[in-house]
C-alpha positions as CSV (number, residue, x, y, z in Angstrom):
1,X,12.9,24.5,-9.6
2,X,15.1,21.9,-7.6
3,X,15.6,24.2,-5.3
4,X,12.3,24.3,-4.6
5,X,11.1,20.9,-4.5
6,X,14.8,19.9,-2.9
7,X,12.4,19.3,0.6
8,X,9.8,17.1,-1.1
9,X,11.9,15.1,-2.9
10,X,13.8,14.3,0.1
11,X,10.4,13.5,2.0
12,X,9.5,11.6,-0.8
13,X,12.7,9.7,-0.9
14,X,12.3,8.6,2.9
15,X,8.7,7.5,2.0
16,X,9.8,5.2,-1.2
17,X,12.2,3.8,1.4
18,X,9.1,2.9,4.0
19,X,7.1,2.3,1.4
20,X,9.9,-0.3,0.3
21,X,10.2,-1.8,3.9
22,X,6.2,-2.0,4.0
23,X,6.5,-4.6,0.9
24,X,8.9,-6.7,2.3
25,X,7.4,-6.7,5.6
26,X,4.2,-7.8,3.8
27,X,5.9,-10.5,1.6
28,X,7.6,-11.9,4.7
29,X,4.2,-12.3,6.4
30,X,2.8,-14.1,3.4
31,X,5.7,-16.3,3.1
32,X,5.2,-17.2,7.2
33,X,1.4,-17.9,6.2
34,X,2.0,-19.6,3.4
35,X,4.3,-22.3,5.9
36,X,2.1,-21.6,8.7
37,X,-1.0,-23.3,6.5
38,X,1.4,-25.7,5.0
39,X,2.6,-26.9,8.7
40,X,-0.5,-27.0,9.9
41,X,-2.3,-28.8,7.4
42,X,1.1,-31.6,7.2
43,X,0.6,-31.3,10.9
44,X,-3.2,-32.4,11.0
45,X,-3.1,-35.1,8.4
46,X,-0.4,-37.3,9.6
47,X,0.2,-36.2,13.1
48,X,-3.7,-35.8,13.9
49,X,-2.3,-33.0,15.9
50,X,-4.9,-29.8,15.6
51,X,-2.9,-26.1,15.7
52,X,-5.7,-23.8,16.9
53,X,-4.1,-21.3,16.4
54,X,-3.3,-21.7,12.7
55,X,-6.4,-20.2,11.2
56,X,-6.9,-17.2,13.5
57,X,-3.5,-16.0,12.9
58,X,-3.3,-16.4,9.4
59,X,-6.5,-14.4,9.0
60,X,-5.3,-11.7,11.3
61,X,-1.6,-11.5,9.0
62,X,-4.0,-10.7,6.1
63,X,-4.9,-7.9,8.2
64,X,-1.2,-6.1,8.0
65,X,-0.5,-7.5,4.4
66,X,-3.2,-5.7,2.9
67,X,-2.6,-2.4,4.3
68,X,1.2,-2.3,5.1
69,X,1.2,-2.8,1.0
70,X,-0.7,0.0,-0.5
71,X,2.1,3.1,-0.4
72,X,4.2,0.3,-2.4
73,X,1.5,-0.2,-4.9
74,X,0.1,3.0,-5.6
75,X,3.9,4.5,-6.3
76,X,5.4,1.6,-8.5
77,X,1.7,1.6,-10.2
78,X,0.8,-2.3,-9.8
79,X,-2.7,-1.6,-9.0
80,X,-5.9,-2.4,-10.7
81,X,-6.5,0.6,-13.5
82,X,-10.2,1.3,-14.3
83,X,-9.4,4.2,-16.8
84,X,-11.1,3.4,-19.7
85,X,-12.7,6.5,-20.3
86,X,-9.6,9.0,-19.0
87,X,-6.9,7.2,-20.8
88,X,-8.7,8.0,-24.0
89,X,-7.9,12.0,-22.5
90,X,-4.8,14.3,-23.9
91,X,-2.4,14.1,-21.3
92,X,-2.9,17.2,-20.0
93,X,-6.6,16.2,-19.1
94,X,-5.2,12.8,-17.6
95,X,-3.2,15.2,-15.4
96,X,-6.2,17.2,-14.3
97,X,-8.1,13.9,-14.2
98,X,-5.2,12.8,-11.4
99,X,-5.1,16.0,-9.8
100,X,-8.6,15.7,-8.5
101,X,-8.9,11.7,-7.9
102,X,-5.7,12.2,-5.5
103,X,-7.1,15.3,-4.1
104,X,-10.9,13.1,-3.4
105,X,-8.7,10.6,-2.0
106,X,-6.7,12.1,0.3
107,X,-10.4,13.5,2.2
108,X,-11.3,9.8,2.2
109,X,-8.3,9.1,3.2
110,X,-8.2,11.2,6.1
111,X,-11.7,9.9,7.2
112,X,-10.7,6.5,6.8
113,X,-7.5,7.6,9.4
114,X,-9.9,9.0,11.7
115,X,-12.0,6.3,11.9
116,X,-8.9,3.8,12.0
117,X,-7.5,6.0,14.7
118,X,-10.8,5.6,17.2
119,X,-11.1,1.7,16.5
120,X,-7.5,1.4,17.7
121,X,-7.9,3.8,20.5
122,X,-10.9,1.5,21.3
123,X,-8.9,-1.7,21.1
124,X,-6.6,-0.8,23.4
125,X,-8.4,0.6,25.8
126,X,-11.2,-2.1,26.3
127,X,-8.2,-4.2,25.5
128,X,-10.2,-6.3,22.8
129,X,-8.8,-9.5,22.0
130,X,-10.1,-11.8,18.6
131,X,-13.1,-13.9,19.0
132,X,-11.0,-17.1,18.0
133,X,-9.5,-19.6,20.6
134,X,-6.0,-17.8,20.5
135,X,-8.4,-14.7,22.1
136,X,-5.3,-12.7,20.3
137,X,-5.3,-8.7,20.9
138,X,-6.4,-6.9,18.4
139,X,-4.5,-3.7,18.9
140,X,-1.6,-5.4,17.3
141,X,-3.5,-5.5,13.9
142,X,-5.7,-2.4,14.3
143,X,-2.0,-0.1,14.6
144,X,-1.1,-1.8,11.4
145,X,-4.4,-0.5,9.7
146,X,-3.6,3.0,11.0
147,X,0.3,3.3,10.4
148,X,-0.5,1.9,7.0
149,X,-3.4,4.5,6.3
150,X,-1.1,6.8,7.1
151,X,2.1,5.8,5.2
152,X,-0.7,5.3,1.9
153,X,-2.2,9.1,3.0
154,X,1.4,10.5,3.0
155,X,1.7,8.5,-0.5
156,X,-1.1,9.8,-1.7
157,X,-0.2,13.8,-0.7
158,X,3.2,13.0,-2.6
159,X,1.0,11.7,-5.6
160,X,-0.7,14.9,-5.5
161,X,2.5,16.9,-5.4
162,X,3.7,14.5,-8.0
163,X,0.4,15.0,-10.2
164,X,0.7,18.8,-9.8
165,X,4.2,19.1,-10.9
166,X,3.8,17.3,-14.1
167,X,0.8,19.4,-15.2
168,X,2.2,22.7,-14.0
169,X,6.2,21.8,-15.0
170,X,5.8,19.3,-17.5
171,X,7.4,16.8,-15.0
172,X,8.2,15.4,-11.9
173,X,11.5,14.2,-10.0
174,X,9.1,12.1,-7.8
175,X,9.4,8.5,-7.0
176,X,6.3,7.8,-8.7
177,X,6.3,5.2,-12.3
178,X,3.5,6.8,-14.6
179,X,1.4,5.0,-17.0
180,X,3.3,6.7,-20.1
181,X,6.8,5.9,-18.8
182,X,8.3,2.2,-18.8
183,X,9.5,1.3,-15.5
184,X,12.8,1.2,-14.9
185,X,13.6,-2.3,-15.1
186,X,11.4,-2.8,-18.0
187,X,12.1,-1.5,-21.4
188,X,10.2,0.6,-23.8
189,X,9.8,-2.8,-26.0
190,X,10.2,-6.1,-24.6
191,X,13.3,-8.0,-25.3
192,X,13.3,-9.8,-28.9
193,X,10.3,-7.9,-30.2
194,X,10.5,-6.0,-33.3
195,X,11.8,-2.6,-33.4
């Protein structure tokens, strides 16, 4: 069995690690627009000194945040859950149940590359810049929408393998936290609570 997923878990180690890097690349960002706003606000009211530049960047870091984040999310499980009816399932149907939602979306996902792929072709090419003041290129932001599409469609193909081992093994040495597992750093039962 190791011997046989000894390839994947290796890819999948390298992608935790991205995925990893993605997160604090993202937190970083929101951290500089957080003191970006800040400055620029302080800067306006007591200075009377305008930044132009303020809002047009800070609405094109979103841009990067959002997708540079998603690998992170999906493999730690922080995201939104709407399972209401599956996690009333037997495991093994929540299994299936995962098998075919990461299956569905790794097609979308591979549209959603495509597409991503031709707007940044597009971008730099016509060599489109933001309709702000800055007039900021936009290939900067539309390479983070497709390198993060594609770090969350790589994710999403290890979910899949992930998903698959578990209901064919009984388990999986993936990367991945499940909903019946406690995380790592968490405990079954919180700290103090009765036993």
């Amino acid at each position: 069995m190791s011997r046989r997923i000894g390839p994947v878990q290796r890819i999948d180690a390298v992608f935790d690690a991205i995925d990893k890097i993605s997160a604090v690349i993202s937190s970083v960002l929101l951290i500089a627009v957080t003191l970006l706003i800040t400055a620029g606000t302080i800067n306006r009211a007591f200075i009377g000194m305008i930044w132009v530049f303020v809002e047009e960047w800070s609405a094109l870091a979103l841009i990067p945040m959002s997708y540079l984040v998603m690998g992170y999310t999906m493999r730690w499980n922080r995201h939104m859950k709407v399972d209401l009816a599956v996690k009333k399932l037997p495991p093994r149907w929540r299994r299936i149940c995962g098998v075919f939602a990461a299956f569905f979306s790794l097609v979308c996902l591979g549209f959603m590359v495509e597409r991503s792929w031709d707007w940044f072709i597009y971008t730099v090419r016509e060599q489109v810049t933001s309709s702000g003041p800055m007039r900021t290129p936009l290939w900067i932001f539309s390479a983070s929408v497709v390198f993060g599409l594609l770090l969350f469609m790589v994710d999403m193909l290890l979910l899949l393998a992930h998903e698959l081992f578990r209901l064919l093994r009984g388990g999986s040495t993936l990367r991945f936290q499940d909903d019946e597992e406690p995380a790592a750093n968490e405990s079954a039962t919180p700290e103090g609570a009765p036993r």
